[in-house]
KEDOVEX-87672 format. One line per field, with one value per residue (C-alpha): residue number from 1; residue in one letter; z, x, y. Coordinates in pm, whole numbers, plus 50000, padded with zeros to 5 digits. Each point is the difference from the previous one (the first is absolute). Layout:
<nodes>
n: NUM	...
res: A	...
z: Z	...
x: X	...
y: Y	...
</nodes>
This chain:
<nodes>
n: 1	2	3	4	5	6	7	8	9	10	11	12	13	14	15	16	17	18	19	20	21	22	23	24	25	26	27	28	29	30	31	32	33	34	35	36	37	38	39	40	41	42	43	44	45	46	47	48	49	50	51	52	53	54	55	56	57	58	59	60	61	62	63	64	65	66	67	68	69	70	71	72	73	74	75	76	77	78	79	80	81	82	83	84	85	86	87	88	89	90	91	92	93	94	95	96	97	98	99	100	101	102	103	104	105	106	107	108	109	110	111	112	113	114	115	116	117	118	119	120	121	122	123	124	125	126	127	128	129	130	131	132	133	134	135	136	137	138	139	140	141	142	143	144	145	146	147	148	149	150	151	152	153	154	155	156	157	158	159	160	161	162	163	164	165	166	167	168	169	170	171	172	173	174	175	176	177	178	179	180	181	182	183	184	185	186	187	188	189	190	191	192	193	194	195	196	197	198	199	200	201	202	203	204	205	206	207	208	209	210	211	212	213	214	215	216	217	218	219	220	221	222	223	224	225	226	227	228	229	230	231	232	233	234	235	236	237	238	239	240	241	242	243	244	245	246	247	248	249	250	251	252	253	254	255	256	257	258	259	260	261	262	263	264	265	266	267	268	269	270	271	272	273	274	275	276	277	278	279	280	281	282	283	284	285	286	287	288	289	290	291	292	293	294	295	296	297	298	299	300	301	302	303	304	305	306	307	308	309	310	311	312	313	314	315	316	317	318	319	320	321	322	323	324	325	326	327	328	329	330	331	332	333	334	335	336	337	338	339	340	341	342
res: X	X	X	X	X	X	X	X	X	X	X	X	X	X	X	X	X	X	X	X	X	X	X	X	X	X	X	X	X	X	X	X	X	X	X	X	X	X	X	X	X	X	X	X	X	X	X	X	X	X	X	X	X	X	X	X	X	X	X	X	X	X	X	X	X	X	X	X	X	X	X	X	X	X	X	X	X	X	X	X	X	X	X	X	X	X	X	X	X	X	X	X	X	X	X	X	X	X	X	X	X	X	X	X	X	X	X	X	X	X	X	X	X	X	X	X	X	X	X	X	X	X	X	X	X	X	X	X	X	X	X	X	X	X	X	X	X	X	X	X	X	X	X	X	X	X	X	X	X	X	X	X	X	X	X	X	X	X	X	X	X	X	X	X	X	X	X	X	X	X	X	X	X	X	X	X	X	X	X	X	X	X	X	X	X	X	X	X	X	X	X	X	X	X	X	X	X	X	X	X	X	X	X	X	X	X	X	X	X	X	X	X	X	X	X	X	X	X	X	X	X	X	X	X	X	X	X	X	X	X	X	X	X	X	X	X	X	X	X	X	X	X	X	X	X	X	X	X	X	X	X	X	X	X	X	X	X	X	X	X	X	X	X	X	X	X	X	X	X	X	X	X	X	X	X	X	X	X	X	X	X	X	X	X	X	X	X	X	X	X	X	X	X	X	X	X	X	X	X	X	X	X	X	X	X	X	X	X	X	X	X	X	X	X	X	X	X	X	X	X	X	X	X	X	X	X	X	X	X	X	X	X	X	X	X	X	X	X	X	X	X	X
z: 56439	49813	49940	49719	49933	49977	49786	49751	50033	49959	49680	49842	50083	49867	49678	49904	49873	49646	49814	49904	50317	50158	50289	50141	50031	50131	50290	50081	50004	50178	50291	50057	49956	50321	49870	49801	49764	49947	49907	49780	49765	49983	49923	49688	49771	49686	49736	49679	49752	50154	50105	50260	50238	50139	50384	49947	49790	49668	49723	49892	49686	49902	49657	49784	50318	50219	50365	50111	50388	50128	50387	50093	49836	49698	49705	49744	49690	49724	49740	50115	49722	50218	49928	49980	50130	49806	50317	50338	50275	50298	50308	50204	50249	49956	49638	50205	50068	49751	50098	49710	50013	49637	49704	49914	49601	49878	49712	50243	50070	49974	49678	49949	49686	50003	49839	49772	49712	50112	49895	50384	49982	50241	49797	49644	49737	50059	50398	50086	50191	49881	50059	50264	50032	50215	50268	50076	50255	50091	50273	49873	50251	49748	49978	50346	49794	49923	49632	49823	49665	49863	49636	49826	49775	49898	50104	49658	49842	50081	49674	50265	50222	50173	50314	50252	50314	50343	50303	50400	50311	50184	49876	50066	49908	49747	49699	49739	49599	49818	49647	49770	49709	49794	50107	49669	49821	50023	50163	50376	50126	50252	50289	50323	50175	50133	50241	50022	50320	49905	49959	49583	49887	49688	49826	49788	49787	49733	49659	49607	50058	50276	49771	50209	50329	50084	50230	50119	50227	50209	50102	50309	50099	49867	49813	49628	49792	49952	49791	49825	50093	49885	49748	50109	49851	49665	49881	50338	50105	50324	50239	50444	50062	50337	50118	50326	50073	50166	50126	49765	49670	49898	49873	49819	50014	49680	49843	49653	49840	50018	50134	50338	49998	50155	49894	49986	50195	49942	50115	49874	50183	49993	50137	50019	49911	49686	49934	49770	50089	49945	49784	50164	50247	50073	50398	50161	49814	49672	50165	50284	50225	49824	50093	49822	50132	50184	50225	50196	50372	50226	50342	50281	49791	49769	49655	49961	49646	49967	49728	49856	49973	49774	49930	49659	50002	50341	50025	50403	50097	49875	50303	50117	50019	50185	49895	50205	49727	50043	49819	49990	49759	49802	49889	50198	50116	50091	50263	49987	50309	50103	50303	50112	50309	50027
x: 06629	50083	49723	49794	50077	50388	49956	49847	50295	50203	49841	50053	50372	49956	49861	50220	50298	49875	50130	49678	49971	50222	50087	50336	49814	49678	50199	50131	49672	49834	50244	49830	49609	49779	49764	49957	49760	50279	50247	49756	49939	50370	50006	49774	50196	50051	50255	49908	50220	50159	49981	49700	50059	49694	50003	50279	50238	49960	49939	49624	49936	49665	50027	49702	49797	49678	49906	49664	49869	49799	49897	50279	50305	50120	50141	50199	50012	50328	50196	50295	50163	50255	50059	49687	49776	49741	49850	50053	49750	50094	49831	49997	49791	50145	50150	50342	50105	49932	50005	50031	49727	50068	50045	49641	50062	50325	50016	49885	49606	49732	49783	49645	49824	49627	49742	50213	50196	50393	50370	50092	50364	50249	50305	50092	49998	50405	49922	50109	49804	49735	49982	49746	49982	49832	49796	49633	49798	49630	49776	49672	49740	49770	50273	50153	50356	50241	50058	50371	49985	50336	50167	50111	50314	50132	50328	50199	49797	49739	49751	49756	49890	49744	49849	50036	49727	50131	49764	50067	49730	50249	50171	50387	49963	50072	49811	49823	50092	49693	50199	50064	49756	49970	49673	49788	50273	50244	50381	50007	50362	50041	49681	49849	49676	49768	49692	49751	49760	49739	50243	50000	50312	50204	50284	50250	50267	50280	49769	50186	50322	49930	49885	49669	49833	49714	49791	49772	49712	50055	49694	49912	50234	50246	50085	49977	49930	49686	50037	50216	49887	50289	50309	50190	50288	49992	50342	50163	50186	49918	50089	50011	49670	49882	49699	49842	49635	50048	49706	49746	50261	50196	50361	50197	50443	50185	50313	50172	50127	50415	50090	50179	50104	49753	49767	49725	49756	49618	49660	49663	49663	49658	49650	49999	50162	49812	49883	50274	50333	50168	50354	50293	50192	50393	50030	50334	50308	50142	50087	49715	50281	50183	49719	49701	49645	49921	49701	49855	49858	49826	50068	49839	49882	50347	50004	50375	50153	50200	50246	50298	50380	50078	50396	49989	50368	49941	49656	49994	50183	49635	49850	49665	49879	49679	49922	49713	49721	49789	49713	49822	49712	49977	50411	50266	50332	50269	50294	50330	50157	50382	49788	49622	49877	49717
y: 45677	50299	50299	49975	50333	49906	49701	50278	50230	49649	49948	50342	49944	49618	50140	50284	49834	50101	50282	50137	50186	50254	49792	50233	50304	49855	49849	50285	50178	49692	50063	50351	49891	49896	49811	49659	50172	50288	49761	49769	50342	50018	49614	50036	50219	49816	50139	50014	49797	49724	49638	49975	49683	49762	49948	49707	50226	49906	50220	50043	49878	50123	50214	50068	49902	50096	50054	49884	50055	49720	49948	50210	49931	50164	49767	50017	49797	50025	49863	49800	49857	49799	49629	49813	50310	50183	50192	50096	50127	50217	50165	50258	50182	50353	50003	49994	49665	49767	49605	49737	49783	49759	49981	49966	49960	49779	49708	49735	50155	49828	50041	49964	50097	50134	50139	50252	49866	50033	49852	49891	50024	50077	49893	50042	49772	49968	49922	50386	50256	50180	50376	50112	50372	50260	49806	50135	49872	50056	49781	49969	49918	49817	49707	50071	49981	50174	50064	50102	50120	50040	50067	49670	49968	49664	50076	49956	50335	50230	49885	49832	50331	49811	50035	49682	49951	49873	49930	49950	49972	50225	50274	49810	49650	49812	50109	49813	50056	49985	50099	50296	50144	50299	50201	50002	49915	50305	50085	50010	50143	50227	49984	50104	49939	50244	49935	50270	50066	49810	49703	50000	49926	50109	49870	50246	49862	50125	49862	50049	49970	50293	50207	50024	49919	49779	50057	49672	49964	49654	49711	50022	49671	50234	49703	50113	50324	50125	50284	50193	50398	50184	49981	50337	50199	49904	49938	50193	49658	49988	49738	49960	50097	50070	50186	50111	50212	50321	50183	49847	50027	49727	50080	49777	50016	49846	49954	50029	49735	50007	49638	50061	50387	50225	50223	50300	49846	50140	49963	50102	50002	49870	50068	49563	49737	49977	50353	50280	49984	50323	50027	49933	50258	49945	49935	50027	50061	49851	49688	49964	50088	49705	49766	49803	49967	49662	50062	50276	49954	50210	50061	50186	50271	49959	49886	49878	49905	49641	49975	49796	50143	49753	49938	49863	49870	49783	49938	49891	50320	50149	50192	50182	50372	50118	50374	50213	50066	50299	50092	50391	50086	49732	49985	49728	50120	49751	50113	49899	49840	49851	49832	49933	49969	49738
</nodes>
C-alpha cells in the first residue's frame, strides 16, 4: 500500500504537467523541503497568464465564469464555447487543482419553461449555437437549487442581450434551461451576480448598448428580477462587472468597452448595494495588468481579483489572472503579480 501522504505528493507530480505552474524550479526546491505541507505551498504557485490545466491535463476552459464554495469544495462555473458546449463546471478544494466535473450547460439540456415569460432556445433559428456568456451561479436555500444566470446572444448578432435562467439540485449536474428574457424590457449584456449577507441577491448587467449599468434586486427563488434600484454611469460604457463587500462597503470592479483589448479597469463604492455609489476611480494600470474583471473571491482573510487575458486573434489560447486586492480607508488597490500563491 503506499502512504497516504505519498499518494498526495504523487498527485502534485500527476498534476503538474501544465504550463501554468513553474514546475522546473519547484522540483528543485521540493528536493530541499522536509515536509509535505512545505512542498504543497511550493505546489500552489499559479502563474499568471497562461493555460491553467484541470487534474487530467486539459486546459480549463472557464472564461467569464464564477466560483461558488458549497460543503467544502470550491466550484467553478465558465464559458466553454467548444463544440456542442455552452458551460463547464470544475472543483477544487484548495483553488489549486481543479477537477472537471461536466459540462453542465451544452445544446442538448433539458428545458423547462415556468412561471416567467422566456424564448427557450438553445440553438438558433439556422440550427447553430447560441452565445452563452459569463456564467453566475448562486444556491438559494428557498428552492434548494442552484440557479445560473447568464448573458444570452443568439449567436448570429448581439441585438437579443437577454438574460437566460438555468437550474441544478447540485451545484455540477446537469442543469435545467428555463429560457432567456429581457428584465423589464431593457438590454442585458455583460453580468455578474452578487449575494449579500443576509442572502438578497442582485443582478448587474451592461443595459443601452453599455452605455449604463443596471443594477437589480432578485426574488427570493432568485428566479426573476424584482427591482430595478440603480442605472449607474450614465453614458460611461461600462461592461464586466464584479463586486465584493469589504468591511461593511461594497465595491464594485468594471471594464470599458473595447471588444477584446484590455483596459483601465475602475471601481467605485457603496454604503449598500442599493444606497449612492460613488464616481468611478481607475484601479490598476491602463490595461488591468492586461486583464478584464470576471469575479472576485475571498479567502482566509484575502480578497483575490479573477480576470480574463483574453487573446482576441485565438480565442482558446485566452488565459486567467488572479491579482491580490487590498483595500485602506475606504479606496481599493490592486497588485500586480507574474505568480500567486493560493
Amino acid at each position: 500500500m503506499i502512504p497516504q501522504s505519498q499518494k498526495r505528493y504523487t498527485h502534485y507530480f500527476l498534476i503538474a504537467f501544465g504550463e501554468g505552474f513553474r514546475y522546473n524550479e519547484i522540483a528543485d526546491k521540493l528536493k530541499k523541503k522536509k515536509t509535505l505541507d512545505e512542498r504543497e505551498k511550493y505546489m500552489s504557485i499559479l502563474k499568471n497568464g497562461t493555460l491553467w490545466k484541470d487534474t487530467n491535463g486539459d486546459p480549463i476552459h472557464a472564461h467569464g465564469g464564477y466560483i461558488i464554495f458549497h460543503e467544502g469544495y470550491y466550484y467553478w462555473y465558465g464559458e466553454d464555447r467548444r463544440e456542442d458546449f455552452y458551460v463547464s463546471c470544475y472543483r477544487s478544494e484548495n483553488l489549486v487543482d481543479w477537477e472537471f466535473r461536466r459540462h453542465v450547460l451544452t445544446t442538448r439540456s433539458a428545458t423547462e419553461g415556468y412561471r416567467v415569460r422566456t424564448n427557450i432556445q438553445l440553438r438558433n433559428v439556422d440550427g447553430g449555437k447560441v452565445n452563452l456568456e459569463r456564467p453566475k451561479v448562486l444556491y438559494n436555500k428557498k428552492i434548494k437549487k442552484f440557479v445560473m444566470w447568464v448573458h444570452f446572444e443568439n449567436g448570429k448578432d448581439y441585438l437579443d442581450a437577454a438574460v437566460g435562467i438555468a437550474t441544478c439540485d447540485s451545484p455540477d449536474g446537469d442543469f435545467v434551461y428555463h429560457g432567456h428574457f429581457n428584465p423589464y424590457g431593457y438590454m442585458s449584456r455583460d453580468c455578474t451576480l452578487f449575494q449579500d449577507d443576509d442572502g438578497t441577491a442582485y443582478f448587474i448587467s451592461a443595459s443601452r448598448d453599455n452605455a449604463d449599468l443596471h443594477v437589480y434586486r432578485l426574488t427570493d427563488d432568485y428566479m426573476n428580477v424584482d427591482t430595478l434600484v440603480h442605472r449607474l454611469w450614465q453614458g460611461e460604457y461600462r461592461e464586466a462587472p464584479a463586486v465584493v463587500k469589504i468591511k461593511e462597503k461594497y465595491y464594485m470592479l468594471s471594464s470599458f468597452c473595447t471588444g477584446w483589448a484590455p483596459n483601465q479597469g475602475k471601481y467605485a463604492v457603496a454604503d449598500s448595494m442599493e444606497g449612492r455609489w460613488s464616481t468611478l476611480t481607475e484601479i490598476g494600470d491602463e490595461t488591468t495588468y492586461r486583464s478584464q474583471p470576471a469575479f472576485i473571491l475571498q479567502k482566509d482573510g484575502r480578497v483575490l481579483y479573477y480576470g480574463d487575458r483574453w487573446d482576441g486573434e485565438d480565442y482558446f489560447n485566452s488565459s486567467y489572472v488572479i491579482y491580490p486586492l487590498t483595500e485602506k480607508d475606504g479606496k481599493l488597490t490592486m497588485e500586480y503579480a507574474d505568480e500567486i500563491e493560493i
